[in-house]
NUGU-575560 format. One record per atom (N, C-alpha, C, O): atom name; x, y, z. Coordinates in steps of 0.001 Angstrom, whole numbers. Layout:
residues N
<CA; <X; Y; Z>>
...
end
This chain:
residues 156
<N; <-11840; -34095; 56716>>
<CA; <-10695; -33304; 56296>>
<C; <-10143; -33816; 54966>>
<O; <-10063; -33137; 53942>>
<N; <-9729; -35233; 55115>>
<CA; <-9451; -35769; 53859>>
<C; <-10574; -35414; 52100>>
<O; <-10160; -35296; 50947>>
<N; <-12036; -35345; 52649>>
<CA; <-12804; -34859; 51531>>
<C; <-12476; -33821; 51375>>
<O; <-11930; -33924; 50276>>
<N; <-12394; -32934; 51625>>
<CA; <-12072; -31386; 51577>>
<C; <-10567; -31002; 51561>>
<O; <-10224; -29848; 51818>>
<N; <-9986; -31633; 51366>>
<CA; <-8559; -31664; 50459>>
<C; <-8524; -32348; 49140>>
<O; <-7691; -32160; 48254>>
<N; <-9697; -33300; 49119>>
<CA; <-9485; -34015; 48096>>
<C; <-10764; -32787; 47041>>
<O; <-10869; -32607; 45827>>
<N; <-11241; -32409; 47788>>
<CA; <-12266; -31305; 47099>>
<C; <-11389; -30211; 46660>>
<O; <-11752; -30204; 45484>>
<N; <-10696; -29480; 46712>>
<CA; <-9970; -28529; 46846>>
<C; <-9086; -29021; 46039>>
<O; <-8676; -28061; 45387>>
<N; <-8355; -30321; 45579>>
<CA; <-7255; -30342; 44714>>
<C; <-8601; -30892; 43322>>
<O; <-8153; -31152; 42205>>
<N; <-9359; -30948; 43442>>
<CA; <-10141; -31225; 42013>>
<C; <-10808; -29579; 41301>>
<O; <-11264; -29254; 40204>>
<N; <-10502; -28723; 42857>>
<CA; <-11511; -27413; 42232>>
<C; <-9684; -26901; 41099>>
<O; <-9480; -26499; 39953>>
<N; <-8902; -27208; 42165>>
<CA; <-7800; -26664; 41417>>
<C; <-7366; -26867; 40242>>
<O; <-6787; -26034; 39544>>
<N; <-7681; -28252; 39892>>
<CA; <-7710; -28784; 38485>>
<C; <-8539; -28584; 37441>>
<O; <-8314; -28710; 36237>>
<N; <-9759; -28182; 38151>>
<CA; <-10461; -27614; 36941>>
<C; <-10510; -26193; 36592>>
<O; <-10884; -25705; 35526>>
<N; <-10125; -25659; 37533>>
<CA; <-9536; -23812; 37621>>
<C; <-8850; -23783; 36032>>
<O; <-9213; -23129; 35055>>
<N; <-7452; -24985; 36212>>
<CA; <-6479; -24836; 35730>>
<C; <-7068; -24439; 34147>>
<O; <-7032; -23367; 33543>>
<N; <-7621; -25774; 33753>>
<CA; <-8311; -26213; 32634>>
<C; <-9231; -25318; 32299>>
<O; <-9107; -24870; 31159>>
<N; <-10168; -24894; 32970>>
<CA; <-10800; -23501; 32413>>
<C; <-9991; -22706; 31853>>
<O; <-10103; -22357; 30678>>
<N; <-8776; -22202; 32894>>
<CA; <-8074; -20858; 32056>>
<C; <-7266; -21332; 30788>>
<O; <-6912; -20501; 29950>>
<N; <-7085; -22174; 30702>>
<CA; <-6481; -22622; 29555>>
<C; <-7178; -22840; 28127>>
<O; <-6888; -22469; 26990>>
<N; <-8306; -23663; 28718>>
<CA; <-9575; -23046; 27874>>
<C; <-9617; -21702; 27066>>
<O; <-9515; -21466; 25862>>
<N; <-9786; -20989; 28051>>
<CA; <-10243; -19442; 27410>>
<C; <-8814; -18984; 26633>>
<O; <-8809; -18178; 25702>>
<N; <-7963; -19439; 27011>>
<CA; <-6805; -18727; 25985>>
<C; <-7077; -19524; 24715>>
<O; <-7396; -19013; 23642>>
<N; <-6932; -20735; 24926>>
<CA; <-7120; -21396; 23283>>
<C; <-8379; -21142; 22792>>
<O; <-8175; -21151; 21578>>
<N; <-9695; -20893; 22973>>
<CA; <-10557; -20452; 22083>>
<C; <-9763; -18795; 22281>>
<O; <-9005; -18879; 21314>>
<N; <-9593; -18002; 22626>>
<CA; <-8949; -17268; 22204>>
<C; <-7704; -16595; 21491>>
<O; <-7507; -15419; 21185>>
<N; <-7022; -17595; 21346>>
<CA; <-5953; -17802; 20664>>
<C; <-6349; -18138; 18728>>
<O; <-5743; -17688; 17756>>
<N; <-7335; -18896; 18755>>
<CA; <-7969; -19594; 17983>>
<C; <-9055; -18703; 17201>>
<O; <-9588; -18985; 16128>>
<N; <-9277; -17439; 18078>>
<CA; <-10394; -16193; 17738>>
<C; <-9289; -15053; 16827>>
<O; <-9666; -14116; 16124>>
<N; <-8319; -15337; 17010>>
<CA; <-7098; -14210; 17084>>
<C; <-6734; -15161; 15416>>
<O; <-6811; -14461; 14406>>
<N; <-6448; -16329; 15262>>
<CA; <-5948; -16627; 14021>>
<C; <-7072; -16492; 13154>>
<O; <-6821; -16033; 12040>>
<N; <-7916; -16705; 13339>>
<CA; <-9251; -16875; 12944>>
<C; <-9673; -15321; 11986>>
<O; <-10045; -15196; 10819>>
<N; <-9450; -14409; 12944>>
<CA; <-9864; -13192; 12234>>
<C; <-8117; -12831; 11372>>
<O; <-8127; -12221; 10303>>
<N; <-6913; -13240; 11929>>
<CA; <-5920; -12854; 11152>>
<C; <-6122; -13427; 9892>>
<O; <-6298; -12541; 9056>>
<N; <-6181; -14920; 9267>>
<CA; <-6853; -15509; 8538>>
<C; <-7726; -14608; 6822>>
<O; <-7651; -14596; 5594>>
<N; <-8663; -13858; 8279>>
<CA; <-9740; -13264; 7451>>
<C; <-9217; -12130; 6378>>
<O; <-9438; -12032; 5171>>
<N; <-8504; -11377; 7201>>
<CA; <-7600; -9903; 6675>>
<C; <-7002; -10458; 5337>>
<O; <-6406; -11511; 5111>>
<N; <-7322; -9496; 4585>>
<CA; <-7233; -9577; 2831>>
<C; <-5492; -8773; 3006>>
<O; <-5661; -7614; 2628>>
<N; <-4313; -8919; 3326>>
<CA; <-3399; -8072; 3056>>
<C; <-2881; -7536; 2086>>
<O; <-2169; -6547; 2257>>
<N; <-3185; -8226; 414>>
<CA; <-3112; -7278; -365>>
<C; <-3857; -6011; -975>>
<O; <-3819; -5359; -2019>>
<N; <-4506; -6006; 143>>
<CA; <-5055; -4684; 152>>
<C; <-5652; -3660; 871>>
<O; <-6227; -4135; 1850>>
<N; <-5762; -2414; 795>>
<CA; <-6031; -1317; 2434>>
<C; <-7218; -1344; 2323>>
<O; <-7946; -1665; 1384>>
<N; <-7455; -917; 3538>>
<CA; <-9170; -126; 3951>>
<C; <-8744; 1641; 3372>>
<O; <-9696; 2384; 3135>>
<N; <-7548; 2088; 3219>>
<CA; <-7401; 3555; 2322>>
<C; <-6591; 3399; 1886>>
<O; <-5562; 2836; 2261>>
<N; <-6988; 4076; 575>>
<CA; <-5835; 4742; -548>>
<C; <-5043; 5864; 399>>
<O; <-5487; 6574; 1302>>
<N; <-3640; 5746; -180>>
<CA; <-3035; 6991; 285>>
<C; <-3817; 8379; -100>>
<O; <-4743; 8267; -903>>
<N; <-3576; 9396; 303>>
<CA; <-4578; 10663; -112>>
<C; <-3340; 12243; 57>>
<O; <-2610; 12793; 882>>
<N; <-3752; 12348; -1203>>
<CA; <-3757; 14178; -1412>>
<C; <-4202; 14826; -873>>
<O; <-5362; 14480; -647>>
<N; <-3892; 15892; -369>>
<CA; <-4534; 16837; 237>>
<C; <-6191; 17378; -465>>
<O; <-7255; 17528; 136>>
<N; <-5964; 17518; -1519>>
<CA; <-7393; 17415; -2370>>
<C; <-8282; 16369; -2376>>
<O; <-9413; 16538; -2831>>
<N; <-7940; 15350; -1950>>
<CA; <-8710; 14171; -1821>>
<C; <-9493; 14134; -591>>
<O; <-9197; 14488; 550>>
<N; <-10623; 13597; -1105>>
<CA; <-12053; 13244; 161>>
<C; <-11454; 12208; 1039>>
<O; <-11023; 11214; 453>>
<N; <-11304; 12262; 2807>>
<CA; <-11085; 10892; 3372>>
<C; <-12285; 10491; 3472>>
<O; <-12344; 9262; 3452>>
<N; <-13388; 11059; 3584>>
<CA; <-14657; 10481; 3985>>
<C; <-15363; 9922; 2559>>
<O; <-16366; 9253; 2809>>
<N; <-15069; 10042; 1138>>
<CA; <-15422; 9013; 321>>
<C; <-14985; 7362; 343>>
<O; <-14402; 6631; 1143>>
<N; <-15452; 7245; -664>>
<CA; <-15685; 5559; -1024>>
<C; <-13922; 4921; -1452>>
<O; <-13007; 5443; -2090>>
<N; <-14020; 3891; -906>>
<CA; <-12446; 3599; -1028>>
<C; <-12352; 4042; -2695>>
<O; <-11543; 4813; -3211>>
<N; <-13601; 3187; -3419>>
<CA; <-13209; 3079; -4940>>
<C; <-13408; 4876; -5438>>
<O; <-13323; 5184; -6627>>
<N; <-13645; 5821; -4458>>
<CA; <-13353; 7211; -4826>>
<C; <-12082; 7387; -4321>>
<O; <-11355; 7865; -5192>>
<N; <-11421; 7170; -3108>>
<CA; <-10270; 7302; -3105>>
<C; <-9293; 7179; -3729>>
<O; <-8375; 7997; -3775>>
<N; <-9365; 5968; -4390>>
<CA; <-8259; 5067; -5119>>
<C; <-8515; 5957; -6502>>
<O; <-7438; 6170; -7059>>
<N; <-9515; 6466; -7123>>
<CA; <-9639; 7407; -8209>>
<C; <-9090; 8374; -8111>>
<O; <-8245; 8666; -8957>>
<N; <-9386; 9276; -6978>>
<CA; <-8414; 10861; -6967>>
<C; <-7261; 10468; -6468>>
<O; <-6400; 11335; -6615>>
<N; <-6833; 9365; -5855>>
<CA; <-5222; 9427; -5666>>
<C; <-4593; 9025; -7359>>
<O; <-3731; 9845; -7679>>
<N; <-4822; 8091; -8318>>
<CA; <-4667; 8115; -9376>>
<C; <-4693; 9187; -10254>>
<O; <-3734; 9410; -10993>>
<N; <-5545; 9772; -10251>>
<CA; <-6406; 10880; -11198>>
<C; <-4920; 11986; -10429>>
<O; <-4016; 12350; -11181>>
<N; <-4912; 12237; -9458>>
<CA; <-3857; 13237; -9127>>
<C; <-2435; 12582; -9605>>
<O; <-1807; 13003; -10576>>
<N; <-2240; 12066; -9217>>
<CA; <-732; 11278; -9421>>
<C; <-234; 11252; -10921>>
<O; <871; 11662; -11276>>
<N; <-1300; 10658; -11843>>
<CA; <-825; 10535; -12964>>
<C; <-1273; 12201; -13594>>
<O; <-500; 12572; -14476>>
<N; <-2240; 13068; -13298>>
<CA; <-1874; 14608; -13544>>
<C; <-700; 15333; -13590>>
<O; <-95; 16007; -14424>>
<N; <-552; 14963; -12351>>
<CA; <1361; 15559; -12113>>
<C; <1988; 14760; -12598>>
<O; <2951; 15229; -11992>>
<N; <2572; 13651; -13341>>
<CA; <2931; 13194; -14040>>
<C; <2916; 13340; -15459>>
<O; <3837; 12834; -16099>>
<N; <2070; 13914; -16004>>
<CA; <1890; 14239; -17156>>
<C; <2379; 15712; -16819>>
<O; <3581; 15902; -17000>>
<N; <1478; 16992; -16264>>
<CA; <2163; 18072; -16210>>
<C; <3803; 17871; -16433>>
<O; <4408; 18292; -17419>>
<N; <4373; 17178; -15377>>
<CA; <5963; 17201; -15599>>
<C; <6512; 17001; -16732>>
<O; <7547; 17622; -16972>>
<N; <6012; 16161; -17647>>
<CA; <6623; 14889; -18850>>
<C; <5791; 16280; -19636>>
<O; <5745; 16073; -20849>>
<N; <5318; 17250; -19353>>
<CA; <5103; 17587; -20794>>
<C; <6226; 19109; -20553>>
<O; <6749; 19809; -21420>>
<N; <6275; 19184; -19539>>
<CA; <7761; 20558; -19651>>
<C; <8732; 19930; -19848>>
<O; <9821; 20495; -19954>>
<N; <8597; 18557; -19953>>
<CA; <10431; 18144; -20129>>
<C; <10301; 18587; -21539>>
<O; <9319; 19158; -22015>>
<N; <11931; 18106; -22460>>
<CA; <12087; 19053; -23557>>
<C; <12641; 17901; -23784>>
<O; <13866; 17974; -23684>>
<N; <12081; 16407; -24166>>
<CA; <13130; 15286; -24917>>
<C; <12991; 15703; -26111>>
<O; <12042; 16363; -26534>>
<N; <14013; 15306; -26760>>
<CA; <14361; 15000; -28264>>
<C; <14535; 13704; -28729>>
<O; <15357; 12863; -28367>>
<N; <13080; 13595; -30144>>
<CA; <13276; 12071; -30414>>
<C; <13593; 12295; -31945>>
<O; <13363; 13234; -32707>>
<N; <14199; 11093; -32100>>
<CA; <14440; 11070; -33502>>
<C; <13948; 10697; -34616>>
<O; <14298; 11008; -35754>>
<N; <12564; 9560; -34034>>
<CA; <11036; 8883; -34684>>
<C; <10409; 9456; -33224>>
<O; <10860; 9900; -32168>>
<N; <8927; 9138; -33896>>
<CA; <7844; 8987; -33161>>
<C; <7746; 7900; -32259>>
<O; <8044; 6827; -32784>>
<N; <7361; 7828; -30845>>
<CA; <7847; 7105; -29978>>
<C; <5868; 6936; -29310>>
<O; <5065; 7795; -28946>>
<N; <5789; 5683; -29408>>
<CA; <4549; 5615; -28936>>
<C; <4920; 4011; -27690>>
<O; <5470; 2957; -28010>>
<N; <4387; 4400; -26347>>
<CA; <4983; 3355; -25598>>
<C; <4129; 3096; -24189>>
<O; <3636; 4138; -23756>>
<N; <3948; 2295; -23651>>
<CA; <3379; 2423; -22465>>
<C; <4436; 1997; -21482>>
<O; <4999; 905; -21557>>
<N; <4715; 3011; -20445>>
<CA; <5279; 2882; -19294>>
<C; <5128; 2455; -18115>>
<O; <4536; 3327; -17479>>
<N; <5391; 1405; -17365>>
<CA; <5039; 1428; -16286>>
<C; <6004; 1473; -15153>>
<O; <7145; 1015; -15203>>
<N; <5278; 2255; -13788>>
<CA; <5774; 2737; -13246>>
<C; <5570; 2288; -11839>>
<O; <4644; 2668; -11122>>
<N; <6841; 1152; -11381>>
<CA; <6227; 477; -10022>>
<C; <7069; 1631; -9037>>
<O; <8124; 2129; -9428>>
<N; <6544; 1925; -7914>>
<CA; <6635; 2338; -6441>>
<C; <6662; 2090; -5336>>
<O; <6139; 978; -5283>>
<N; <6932; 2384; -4344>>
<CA; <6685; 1840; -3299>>
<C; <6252; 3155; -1954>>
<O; <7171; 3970; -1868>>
<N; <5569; 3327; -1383>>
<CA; <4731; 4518; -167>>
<C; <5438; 4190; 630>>
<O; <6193; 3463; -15>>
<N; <5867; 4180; 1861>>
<CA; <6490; 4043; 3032>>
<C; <5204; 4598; 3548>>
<O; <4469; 5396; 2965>>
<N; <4943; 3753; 5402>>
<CA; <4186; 4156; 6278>>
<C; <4245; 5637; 6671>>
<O; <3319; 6332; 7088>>
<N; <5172; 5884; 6512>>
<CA; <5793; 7759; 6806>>
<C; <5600; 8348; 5761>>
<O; <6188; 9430; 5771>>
<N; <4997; 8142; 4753>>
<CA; <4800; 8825; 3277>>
<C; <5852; 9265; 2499>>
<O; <5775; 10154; 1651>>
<N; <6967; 8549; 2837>>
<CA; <8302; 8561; 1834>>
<C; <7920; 7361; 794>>
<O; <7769; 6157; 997>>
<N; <7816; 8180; -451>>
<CA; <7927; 7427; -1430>>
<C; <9471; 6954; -2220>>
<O; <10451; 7673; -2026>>
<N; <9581; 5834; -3019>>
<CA; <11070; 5238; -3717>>
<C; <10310; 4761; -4461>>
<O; <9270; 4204; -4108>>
<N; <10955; 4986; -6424>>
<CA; <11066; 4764; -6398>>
<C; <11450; 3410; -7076>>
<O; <12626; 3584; -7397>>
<N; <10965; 1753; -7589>>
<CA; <11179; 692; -7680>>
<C; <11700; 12; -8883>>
<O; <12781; -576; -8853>>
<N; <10902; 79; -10029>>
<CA; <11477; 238; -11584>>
<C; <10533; 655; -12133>>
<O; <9349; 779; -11819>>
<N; <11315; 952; -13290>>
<CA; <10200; 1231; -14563>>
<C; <10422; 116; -15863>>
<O; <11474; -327; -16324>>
<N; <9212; -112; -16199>>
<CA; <9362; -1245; -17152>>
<C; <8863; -735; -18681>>
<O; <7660; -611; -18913>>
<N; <9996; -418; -19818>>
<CA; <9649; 440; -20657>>
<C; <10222; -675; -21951>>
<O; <10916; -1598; -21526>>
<N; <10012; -650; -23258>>
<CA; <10298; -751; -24333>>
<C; <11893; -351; -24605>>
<O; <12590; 250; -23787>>
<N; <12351; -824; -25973>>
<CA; <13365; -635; -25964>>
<C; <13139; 471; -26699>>
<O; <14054; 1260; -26464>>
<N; <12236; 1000; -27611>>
<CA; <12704; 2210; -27997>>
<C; <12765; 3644; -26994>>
<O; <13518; 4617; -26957>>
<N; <11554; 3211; -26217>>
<CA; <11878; 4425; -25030>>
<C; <13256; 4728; -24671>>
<O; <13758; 5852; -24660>>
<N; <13922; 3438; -24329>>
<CA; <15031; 3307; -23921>>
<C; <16169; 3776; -24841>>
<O; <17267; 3936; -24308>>
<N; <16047; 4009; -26118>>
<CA; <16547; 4417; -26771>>
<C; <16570; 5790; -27145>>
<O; <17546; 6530; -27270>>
<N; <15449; 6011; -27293>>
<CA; <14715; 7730; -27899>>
<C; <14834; 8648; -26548>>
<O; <15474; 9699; -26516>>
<N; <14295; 8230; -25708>>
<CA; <13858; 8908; -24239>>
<C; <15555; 8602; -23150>>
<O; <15492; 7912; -22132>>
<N; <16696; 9141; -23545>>
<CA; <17460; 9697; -22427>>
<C; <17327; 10275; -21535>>
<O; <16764; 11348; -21752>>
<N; <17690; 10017; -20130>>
<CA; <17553; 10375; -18607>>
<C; <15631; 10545; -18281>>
<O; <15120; 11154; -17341>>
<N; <15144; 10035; -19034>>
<CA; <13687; 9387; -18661>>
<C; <13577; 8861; -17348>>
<O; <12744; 9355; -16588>>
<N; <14331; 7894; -16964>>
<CA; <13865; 7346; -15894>>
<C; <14577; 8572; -14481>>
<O; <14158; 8574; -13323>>
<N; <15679; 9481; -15015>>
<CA; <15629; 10467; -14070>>
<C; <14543; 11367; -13807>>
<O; <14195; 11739; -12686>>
<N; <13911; 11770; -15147>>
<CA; <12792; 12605; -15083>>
<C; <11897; 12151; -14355>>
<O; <11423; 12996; -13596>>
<N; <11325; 10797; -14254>>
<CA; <10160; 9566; -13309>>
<C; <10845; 10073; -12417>>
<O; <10455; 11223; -12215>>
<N; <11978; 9689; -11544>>
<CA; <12160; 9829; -9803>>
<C; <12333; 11443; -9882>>
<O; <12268; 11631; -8667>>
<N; <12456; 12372; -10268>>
<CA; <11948; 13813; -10068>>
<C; <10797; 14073; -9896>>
<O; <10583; 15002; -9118>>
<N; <9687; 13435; -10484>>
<CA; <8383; 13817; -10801>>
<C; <7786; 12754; -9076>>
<O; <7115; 13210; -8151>>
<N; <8269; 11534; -9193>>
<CA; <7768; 11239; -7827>>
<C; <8553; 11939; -6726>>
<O; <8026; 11830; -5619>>
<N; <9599; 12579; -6762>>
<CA; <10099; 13135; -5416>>
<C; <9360; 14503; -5264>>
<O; <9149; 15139; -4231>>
<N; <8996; 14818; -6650>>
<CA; <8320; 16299; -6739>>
<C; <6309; 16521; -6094>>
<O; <5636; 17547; -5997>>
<N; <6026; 15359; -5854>>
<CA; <4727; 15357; -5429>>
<C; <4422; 15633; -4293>>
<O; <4936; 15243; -3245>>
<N; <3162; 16649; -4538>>
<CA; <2964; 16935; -2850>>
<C; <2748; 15582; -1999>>
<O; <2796; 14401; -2343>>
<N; <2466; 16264; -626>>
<CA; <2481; 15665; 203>>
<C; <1396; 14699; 322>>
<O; <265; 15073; 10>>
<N; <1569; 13613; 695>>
<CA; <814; 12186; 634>>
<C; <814; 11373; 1802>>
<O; <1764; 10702; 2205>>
<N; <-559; 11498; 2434>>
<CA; <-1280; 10470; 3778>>
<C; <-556; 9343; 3028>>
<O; <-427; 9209; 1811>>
<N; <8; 8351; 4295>>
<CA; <61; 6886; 3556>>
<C; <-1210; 6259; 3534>>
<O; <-2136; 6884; 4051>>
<N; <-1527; 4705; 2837>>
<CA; <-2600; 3771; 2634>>
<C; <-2463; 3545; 4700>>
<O; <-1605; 3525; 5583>>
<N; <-3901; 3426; 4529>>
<CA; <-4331; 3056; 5774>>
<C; <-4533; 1251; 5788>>
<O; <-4797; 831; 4661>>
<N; <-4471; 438; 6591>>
<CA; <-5234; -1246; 7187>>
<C; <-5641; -1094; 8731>>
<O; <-4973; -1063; 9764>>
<N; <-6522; -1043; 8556>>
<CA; <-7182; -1188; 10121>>
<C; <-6606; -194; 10901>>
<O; <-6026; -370; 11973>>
<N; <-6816; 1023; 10232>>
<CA; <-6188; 2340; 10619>>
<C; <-5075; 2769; 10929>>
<O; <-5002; 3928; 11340>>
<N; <-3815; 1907; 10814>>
<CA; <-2832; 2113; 10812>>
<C; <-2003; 2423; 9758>>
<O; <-1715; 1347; 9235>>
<N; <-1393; 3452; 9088>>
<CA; <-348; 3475; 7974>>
<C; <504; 2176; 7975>>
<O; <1280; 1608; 8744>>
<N; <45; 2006; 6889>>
<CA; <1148; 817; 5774>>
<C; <1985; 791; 4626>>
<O; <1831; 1672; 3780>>
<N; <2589; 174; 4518>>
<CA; <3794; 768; 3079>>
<C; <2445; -54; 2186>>
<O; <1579; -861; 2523>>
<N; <2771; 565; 1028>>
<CA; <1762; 262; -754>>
<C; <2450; 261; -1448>>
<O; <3270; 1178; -1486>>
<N; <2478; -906; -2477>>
<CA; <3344; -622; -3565>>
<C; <2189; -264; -4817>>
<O; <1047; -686; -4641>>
<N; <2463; 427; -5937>>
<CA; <1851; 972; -7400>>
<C; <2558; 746; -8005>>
<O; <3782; 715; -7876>>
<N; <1630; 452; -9137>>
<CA; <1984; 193; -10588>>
<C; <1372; 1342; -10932>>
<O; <240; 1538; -10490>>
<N; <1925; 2210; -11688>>
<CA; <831; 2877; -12875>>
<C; <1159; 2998; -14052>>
<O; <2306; 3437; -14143>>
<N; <485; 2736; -15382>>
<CA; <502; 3339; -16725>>
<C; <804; 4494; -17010>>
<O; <211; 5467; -16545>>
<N; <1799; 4562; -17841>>
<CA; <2643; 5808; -18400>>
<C; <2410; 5721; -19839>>
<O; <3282; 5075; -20419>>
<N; <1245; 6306; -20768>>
<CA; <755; 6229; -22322>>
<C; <2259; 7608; -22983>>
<O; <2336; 8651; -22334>>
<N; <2770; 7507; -23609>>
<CA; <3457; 7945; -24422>>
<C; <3065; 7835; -26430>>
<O; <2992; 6951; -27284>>
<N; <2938; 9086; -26360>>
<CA; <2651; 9544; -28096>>
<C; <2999; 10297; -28408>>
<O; <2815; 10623; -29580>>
end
């Protein structure tokens, strides 16, 4: 009787230790691949309705650009500024996507003559991003994620 209690409190001890086992190599599998994940950057570009989901990220990331800065230009060329010199400038234009595809947004980083020549400019920018169609957010491991953008704004 005594062996077989004393058997029985050693199976229990190693029960224990097994399961504990398997959580820490699993625990350890779990940092391991978190680790791996590149977070500054998606498995998708946000997407236009015109845009391929089934292309190549580096096609994605082209027609979401290629569209974005289109309508951006369309807009900036019906505006009606008045300059007083020739204004040659590069704009840039940070953003931010929301997982829900609400875009804001963030600053714009311009020259001082823009800033000078180009009045309510930076109103015209948050019109032109509130004015864009509708936009899938960036995907990570298939889940929508907020993205922030930069893009180039050429002015001549």
């Amino acid at each position: 009787m005594r062996n077989l209690t004393i058997l029985c409190f050693l199976f229990l001890l190693t029960a224990c230790n097994w399961s504990a086992s398997r959580e820490k190599k699993t625990q350890e599998l779990v940092n391991k691949e978190i680790l791996s994940i590149d977070w500054e950057d998606v498995d998708q570009y946000p997407l236009f309705a015109d845009c391929d989901e089934t292309a190549s990220k580096q096609e994605q990331k082209q027609c979401f650009m290629a569209t974005l800065l289109k309508h951006f230009s369309k807009t900036l060329e019906e505006s009606d500024f008045v300059v007083q010199e020739a204004v040659k400038d590069t704009i840039f234009v940070d953003f931010l996507m929301e997982a829900s595809g609400a875009i804001s947004l963030l600053n714009i980083d311009k020259g001082d003559i823009t800033e000078t020549q180009l009045l309510g400019f930076d109103r015209q920018i948050e019109n032109c991003l509130n004015g864009l169609p509708k936009i899938e957010p960036a995907l990570k491991r298939g889940i929508p994620v907020r993205a922030k953008f930069r893009i180039p704004i050429v002015l001549q």
